[in-house]
C-alpha positions as CSV (number, residue, x, y, z in Angstrom):
1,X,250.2,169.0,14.1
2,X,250.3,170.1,17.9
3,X,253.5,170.1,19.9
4,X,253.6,169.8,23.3
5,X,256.5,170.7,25.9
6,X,256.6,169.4,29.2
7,X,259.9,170.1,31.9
8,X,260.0,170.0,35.3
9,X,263.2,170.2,37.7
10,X,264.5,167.0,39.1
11,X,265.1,165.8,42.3
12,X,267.1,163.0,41.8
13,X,270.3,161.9,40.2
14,X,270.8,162.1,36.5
15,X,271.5,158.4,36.6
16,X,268.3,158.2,38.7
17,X,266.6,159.8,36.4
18,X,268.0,158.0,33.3
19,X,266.7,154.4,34.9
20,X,263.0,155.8,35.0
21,X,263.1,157.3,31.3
22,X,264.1,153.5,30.4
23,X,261.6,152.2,32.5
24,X,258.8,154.2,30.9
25,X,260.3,154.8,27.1
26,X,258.1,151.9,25.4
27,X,254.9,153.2,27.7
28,X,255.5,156.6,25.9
29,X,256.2,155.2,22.3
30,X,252.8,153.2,22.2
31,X,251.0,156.4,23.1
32,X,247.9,156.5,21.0
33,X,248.4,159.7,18.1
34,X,251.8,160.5,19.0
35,X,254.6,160.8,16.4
36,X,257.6,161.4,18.0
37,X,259.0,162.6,21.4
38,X,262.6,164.0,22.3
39,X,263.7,163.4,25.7
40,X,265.7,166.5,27.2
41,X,268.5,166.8,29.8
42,X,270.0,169.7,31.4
43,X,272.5,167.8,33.8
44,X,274.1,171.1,35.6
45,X,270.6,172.8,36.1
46,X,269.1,169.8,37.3
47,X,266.2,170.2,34.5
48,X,264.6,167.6,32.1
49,X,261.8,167.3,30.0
50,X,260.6,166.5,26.3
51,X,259.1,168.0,23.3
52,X,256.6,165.8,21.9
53,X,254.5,166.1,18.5
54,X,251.4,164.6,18.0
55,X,248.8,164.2,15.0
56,X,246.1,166.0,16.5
57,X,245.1,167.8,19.3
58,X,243.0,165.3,20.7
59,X,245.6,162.6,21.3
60,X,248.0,166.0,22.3
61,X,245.0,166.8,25.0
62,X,244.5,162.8,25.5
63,X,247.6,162.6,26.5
64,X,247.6,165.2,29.2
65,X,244.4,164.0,30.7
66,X,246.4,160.4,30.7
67,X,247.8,158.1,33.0
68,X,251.6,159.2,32.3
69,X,251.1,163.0,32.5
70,X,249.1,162.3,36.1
71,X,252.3,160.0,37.4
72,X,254.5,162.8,36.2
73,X,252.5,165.5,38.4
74,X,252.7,163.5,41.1
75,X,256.3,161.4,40.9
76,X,258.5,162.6,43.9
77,X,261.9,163.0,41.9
78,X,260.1,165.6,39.9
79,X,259.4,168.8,40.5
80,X,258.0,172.7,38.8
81,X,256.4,170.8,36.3
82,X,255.7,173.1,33.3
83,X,253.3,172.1,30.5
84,X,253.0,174.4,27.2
85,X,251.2,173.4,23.9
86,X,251.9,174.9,20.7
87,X,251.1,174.6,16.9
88,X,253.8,174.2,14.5
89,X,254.5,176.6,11.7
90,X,255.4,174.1,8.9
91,X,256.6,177.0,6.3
92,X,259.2,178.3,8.1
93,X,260.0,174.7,9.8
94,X,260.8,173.5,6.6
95,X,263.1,176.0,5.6
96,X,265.2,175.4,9.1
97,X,264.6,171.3,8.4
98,X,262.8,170.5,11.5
99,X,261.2,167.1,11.7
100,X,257.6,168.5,12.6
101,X,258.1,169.7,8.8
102,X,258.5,166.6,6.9
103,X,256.0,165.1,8.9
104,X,253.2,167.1,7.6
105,X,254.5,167.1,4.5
106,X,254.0,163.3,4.2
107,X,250.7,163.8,5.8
């Protein structure tokens, strides 16, 4: 299962910020082949993002071709956009409990 991390710097208000992760929350959760996705904040450094997990790396690179990863690279309150994918290692992930674990375990 592929994870994907996206975070950019913001150039808005956290509060700002907080009203358009509401506004597009549902968009995100009815993304085809996605699993999960945690939302991050770093309010002092101005920096947010999320960490995503997907079933395959199709929807993973569906996703980044998509409508909501183009409005992202273009929306003005965000900035230094950084876009990394990565595989999970499910042995070791288990032993440290991580979610990406239990998931392909049930898989």
């Amino acid at each position: 299962m592929p994870i994907l991390q996206v975070n950019f710097k913001l150039q808005c208000s956290t509060a700002e910020y907080e009203q358009l992760c509401q506004s597009v929350a549902q968009v995100i959760a009815g993304v085809p082949g996605l699993q999960w996705k945690v939302w991050l904040l770093n309010e002092p450094q101005k920096e947010a993002g999320g960490i995503y997990l997907f079933d395959t790396a199709e929807a993973l690179n569906a996703y980044l071709a998509g409508p909501i990863v183009g409005q992202i690279k273009v929306h003005p309150a965000l900035s230094e956009i950084s876009v990394k994918q990565f595989d999970v290692m499910p042995q070791v992930t288990a032993v440290t409990r991580g979610p990406a674990a239990a998931m392909t375990a049930a898989g």
